[in-house]
C-alpha positions as a printed Julia matrix, in Angstrom:
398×3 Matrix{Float64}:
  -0.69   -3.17  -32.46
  -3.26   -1.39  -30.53
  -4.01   -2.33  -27.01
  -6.46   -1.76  -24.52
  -6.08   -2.61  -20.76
  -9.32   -1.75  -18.5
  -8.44   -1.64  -14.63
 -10.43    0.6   -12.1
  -7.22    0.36   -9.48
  -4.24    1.92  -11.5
  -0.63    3.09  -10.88
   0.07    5.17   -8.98
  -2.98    4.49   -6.78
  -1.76    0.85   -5.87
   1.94   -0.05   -6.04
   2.07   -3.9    -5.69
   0.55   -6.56   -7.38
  -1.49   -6.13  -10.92
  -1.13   -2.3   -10.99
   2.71   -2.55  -10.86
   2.88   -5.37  -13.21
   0.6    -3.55  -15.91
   2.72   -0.24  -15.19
   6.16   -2.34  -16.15
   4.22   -4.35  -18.96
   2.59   -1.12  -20.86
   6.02    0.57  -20.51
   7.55   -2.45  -22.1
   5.17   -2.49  -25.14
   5.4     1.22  -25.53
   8.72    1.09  -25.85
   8.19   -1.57  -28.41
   6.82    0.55  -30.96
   2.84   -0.72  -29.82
  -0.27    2.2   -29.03
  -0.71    1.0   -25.21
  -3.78    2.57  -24.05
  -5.01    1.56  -20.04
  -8.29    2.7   -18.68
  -8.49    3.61  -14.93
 -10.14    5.84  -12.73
  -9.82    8.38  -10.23
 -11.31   10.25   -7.38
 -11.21   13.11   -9.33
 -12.36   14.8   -12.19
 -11.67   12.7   -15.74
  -8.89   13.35  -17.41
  -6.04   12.37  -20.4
  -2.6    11.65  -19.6
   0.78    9.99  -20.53
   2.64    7.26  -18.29
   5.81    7.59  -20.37
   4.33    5.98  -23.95
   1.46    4.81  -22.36
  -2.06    7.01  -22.84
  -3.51    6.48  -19.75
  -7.43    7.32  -19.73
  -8.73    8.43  -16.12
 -12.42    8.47  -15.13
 -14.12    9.56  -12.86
 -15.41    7.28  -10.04
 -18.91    7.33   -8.5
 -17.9     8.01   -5.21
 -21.04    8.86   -2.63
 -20.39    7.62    0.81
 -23.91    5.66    0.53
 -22.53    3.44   -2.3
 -19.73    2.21    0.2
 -22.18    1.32    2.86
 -24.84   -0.45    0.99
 -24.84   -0.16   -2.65
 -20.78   -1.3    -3.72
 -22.18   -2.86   -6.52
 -23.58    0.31   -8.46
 -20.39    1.9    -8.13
 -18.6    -1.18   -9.83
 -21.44   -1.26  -12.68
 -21.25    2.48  -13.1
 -17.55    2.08  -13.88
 -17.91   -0.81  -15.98
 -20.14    0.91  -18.35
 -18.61    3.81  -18.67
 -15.22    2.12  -19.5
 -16.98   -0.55  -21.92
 -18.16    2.47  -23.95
 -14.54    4.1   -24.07
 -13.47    0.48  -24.9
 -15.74    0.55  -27.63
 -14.54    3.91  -29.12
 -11.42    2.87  -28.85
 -11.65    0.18  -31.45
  -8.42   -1.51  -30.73
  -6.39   -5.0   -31.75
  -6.83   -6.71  -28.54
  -8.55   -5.52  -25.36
  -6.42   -7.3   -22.18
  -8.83   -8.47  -19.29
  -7.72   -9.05  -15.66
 -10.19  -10.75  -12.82
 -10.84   -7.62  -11.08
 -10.8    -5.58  -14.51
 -14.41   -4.94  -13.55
 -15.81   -5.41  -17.18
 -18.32   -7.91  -17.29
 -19.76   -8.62  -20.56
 -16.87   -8.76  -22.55
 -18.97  -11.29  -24.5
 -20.74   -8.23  -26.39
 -16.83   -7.29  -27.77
 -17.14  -10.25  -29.77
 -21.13  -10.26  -31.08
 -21.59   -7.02  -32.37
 -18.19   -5.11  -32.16
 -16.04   -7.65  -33.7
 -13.51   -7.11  -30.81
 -10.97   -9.45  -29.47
  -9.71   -9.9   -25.9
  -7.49  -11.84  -23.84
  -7.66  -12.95  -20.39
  -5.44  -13.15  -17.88
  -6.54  -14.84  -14.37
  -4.73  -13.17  -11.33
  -6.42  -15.09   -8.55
  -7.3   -18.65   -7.3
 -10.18  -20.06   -5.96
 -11.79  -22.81   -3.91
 -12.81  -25.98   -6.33
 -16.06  -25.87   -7.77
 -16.53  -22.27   -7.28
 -14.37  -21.04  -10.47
 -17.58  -21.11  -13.12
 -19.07  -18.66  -10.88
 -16.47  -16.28  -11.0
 -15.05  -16.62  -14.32
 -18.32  -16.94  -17.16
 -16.4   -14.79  -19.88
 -13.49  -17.0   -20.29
 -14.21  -19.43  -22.35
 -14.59  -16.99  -24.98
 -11.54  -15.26  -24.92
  -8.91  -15.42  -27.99
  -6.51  -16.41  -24.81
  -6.67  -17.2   -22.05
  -3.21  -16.88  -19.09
  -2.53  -17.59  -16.12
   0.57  -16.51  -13.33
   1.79  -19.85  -12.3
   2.09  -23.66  -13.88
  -0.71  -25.05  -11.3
  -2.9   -22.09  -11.66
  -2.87  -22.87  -15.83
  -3.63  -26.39  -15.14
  -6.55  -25.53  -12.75
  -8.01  -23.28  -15.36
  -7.59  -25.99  -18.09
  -9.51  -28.6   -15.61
 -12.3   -26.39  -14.51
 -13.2   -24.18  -18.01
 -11.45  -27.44  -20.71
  -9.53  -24.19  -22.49
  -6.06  -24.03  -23.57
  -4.34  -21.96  -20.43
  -0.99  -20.44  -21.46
   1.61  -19.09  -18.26
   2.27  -15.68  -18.07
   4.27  -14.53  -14.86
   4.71  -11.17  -13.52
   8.07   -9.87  -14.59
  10.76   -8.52  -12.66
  12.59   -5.18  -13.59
  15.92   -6.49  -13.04
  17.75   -2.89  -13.55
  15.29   -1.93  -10.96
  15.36   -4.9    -8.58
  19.51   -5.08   -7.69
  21.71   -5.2    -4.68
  21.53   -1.4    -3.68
  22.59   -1.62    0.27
  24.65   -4.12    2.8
  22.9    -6.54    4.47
  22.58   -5.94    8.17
  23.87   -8.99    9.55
  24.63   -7.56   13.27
  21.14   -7.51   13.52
  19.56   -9.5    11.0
  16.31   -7.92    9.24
  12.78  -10.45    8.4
  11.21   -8.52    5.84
   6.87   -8.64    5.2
   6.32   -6.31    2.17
   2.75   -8.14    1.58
  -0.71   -6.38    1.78
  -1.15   -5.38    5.84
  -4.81   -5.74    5.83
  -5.33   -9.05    3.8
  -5.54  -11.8     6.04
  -4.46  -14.05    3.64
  -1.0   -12.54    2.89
   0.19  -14.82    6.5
   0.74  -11.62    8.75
  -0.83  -12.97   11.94
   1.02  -16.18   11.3
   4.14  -14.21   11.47
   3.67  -12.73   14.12
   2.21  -15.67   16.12
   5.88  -16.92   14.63
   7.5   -13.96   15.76
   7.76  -14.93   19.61
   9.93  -17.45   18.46
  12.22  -16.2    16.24
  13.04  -13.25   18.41
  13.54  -15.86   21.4
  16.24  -17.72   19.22
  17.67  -14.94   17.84
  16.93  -11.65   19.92
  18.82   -9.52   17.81
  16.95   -9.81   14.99
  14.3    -7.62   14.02
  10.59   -7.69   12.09
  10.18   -4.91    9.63
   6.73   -4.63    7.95
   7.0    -2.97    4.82
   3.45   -3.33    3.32
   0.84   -1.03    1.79
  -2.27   -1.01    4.49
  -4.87   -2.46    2.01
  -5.42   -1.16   -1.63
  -6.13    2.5    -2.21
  -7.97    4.62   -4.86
 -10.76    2.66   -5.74
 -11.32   -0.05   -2.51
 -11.28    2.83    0.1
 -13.7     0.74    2.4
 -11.47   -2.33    3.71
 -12.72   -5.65    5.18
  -9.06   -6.56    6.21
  -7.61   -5.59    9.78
  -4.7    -3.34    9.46
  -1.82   -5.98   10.63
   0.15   -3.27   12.93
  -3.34   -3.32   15.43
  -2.58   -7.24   16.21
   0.88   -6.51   17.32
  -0.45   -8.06   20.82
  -0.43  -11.22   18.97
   3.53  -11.11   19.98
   3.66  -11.47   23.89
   7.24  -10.67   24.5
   7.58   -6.77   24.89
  11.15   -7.14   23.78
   9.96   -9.01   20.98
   7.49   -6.51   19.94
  10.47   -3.64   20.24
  11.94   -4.71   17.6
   8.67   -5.04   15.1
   9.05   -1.62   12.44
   5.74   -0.35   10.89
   7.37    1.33    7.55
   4.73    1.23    5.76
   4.74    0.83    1.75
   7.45    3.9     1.53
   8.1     4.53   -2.44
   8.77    1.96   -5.2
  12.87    3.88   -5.08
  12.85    2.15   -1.29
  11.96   -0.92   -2.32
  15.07   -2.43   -3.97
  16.78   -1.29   -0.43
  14.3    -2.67    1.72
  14.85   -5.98    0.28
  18.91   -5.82    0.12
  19.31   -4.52    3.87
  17.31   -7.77    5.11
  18.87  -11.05    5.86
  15.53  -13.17    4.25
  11.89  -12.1     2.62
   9.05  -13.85    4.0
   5.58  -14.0     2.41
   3.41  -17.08    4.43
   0.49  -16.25    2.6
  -2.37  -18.85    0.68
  -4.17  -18.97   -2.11
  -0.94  -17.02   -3.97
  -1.13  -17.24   -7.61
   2.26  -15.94   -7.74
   4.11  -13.36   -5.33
   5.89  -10.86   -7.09
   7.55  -10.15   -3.25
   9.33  -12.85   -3.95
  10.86  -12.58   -7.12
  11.8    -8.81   -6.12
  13.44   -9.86   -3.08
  15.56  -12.79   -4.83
  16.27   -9.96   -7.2
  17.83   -8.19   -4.78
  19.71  -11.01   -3.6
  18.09  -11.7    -0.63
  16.35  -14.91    0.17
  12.77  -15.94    0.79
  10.28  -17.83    3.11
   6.78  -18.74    1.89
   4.11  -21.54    1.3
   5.56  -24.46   -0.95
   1.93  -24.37   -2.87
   0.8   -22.61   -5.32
   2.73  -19.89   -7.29
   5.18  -19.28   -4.37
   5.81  -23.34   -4.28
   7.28  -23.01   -7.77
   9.32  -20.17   -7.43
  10.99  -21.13   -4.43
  12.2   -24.31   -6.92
  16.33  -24.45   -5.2
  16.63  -24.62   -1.6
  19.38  -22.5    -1.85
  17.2   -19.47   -2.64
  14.45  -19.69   -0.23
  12.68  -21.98    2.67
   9.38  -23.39    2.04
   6.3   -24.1     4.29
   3.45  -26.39    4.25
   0.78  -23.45    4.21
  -2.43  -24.19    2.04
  -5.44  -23.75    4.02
  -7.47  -20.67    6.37
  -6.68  -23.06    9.43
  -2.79  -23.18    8.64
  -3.08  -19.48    9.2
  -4.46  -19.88   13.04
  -2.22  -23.28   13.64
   0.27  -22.78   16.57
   2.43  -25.92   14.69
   2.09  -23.95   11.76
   3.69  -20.64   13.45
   6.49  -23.25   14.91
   7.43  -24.21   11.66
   7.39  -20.56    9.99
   9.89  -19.52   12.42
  11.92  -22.25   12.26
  11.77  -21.45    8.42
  12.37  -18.14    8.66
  15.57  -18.71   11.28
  16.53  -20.97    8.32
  16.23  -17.98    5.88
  18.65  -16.36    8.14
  21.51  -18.33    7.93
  21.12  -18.45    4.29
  20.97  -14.89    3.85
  24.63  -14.9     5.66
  26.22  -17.18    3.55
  28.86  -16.28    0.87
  27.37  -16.74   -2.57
  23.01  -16.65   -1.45
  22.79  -12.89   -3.55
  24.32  -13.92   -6.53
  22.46  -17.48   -6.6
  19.42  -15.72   -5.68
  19.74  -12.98   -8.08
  20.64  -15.46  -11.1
  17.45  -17.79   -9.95
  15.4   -14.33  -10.12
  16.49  -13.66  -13.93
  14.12  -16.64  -15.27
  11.34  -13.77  -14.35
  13.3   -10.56  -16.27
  11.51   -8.06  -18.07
  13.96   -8.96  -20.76
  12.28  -12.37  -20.98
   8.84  -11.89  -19.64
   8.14   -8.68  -22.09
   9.08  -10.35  -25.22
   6.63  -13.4   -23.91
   3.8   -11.41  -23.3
   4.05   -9.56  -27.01
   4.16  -12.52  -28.52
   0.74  -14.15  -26.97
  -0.44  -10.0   -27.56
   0.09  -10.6   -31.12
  -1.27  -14.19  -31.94
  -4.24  -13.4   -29.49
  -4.95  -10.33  -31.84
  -4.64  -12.7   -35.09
  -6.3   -15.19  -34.65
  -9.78  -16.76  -32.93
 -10.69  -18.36  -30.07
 -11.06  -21.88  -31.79
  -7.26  -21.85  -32.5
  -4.61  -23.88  -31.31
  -2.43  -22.56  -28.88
   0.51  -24.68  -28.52
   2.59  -25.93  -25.5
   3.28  -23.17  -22.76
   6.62  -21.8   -23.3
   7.27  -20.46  -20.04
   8.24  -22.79  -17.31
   9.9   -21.98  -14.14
  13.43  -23.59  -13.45
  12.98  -26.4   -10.6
């Protein structure tokens, strides 16, 4: 089968979210004996070239200053038609859509090219404001979604068939790799540092009193500062300037700025610390999460939305009632992430929390997830839109 994946922000210009999912998932279908094709851009000049199996298609982005300032828009346009006419060459079985895939008539792929896509929603929204965001949907082959709730908000708001489709986890990848420093116990943020609603300013705010309860503990923020390679201009405050947000000066001496480091750090980062915490909203999933419970280390993060149901066995992870902007700026709210996250710490020292939270992170393998997303490649690329779908066959363990 030959696919097609548009996405202006590619690996290795991002390393979380989407771009490192799509990076795993093309080298899974590659490997699989299927043409994987992605089309990204660059600062640079276009250019061909090969991610392992995967042909990887860079062009060039429109990148005057002016266009950043008061004309983003153009720049997005003039990317999306340039990639909808290399999607168009490219004649393949199934083009694969993301929300910020920046292709926007995907409707024309089905009137006069006779293409098929599938789409695959990586974001929520407030009620009532999905039709706005989402017009093309409804006329995909497929349609997926990261989470249970997110597939059932979809199926509310657009009346399609929404199937799950999770990020996967590379498990050979994501494994114990270094002792867990339990003299002085790490709290690990690997989330976005400028994206205000990842929960950083709630952990800090939370910070003062963790490091009062336990003042040998220590805050490590391993994060990328805001997405790179095609959003250079960020609306996000870099999280490392509201470090004043933690009053103690003791309790701010023991807050590390690593920065996002390399993905080979990564599986380190998360073994070395004691628990994970990601207080973010609006999460369709949190692949943070998942890594870090790969790792065998435990997690802290809102009980709604995707993060609510993969923190499913409180012997994995702590949960907090996080849903809205205001829980973000609630001084109860900070109260209760840090009692959380002291929580986190005493389950990261018991015997037996890495291999429960390693076996809890296998429901999310590549070895399971891969095979999944083939299969709804395939039908999607067989059959139309009008088709029945069947039940979801991915749930997550609770």
């Amino acid at each position: 089968m030959k696919i097609t994946i548009p996405y202006s922000g590619y690996w290795p210009y991002v390393r979380r979210g989407v771009e490192r999912y799509l990076h795993d998932l093309t080298t899974f279908l590659a490997a699989r004996g299927h043409q994987v094709h992605v089309i990204t851009s660059t600062p640079g000049r276009s250019r061909e070239a090969w991610d392992g199996g995967v042909r990887v298609t860079y062009l060039s982005q429109a990148n005057h200053p002016l266009m950043y300032g008061y004309a983003y828009w153009v720049r997005a346009y003039i990317w999306a038609a340039v990639a909808t006419r290399r999607l168009i060459e490219d004649r393949p079985d199934l083009i694969y859509l993301w929300t910020y895939s920046g292709i926007g008539w995907p409707r024309l792929f089905q009137d006069h090219f006779q293409l098929r896509y599938l789409y695959h929603v990586s974001v929520y929204w407030p009620r009532g404001a999905g039709r706005k965001m989402f017009p093309e949907l409804t006329r995909a082959e497929r349609v997926l979604a990261l989470s249970q709730g997110a597939a059932r908000d979809i199926e509310q708001e657009f009346k399609v068939s929404c199937d799950v489709l999770p990020p996967p986890v590379n498990m050979r990848t994501f494994r114990p790799s270094a002792p867990r420093n339990k003299t002085n116990p790490i709290v690990f943020f690997g989330a976005d540092l400028s994206d205000p609603r990842k929960g950083g300013k709630l952990l800090l705010r939370a910070w003062n009193r963790v490091h009062r309860l336990r003042p040998t503990a220590r805050l490590v923020l391993g994060g990328p500062p805001g997405v790179a390679g095609w959003l250079q201009d960020q609306n996000g405050e870099a999280l490392p300037s509201q470090l004043h947000l933690v009053r103690d000066p003791a309790a701010r001496a023991a807050i590390e700025v690593r920065g996002p480091g390399r993905l080979s750090d990564l599986p380190s980062w998360y073994s070395e610390a004691s628990v994970t915490v990601l207080p973010s909203i609006w999460e369709m999933f949190g692949m943070v999460l998942t890594e870090s419970l790969a790792c065998g280390t435990p997690v802290v993060a809102s009980r709604h939305h995707g993060p609510g149901e993969i923190i499913g066995d409180p012997g994995i992870g702590v949960t907090v009632d996080l849903k809205e902007n205001a829980d973000l700026e609630s001084g109860e709210k900070a109260n209760e992430l840090a009692d959380a996250i002291l929580q986190g710490i005493e389950l990261g020292s018991r015997p037996g929390t890495d291999a429960r939270c390693r076996e809890w992170a296998n429901q999310w393998s590549l070895d399971r997830i891969g095979p999944l997303a083939e299969q709804f490649f395939e039908q999607a690329a067989s059959r139309g839109a009008g088709d029945e779908r069947g039940a979801r066959p991915f749930a997550a363990a609770s």
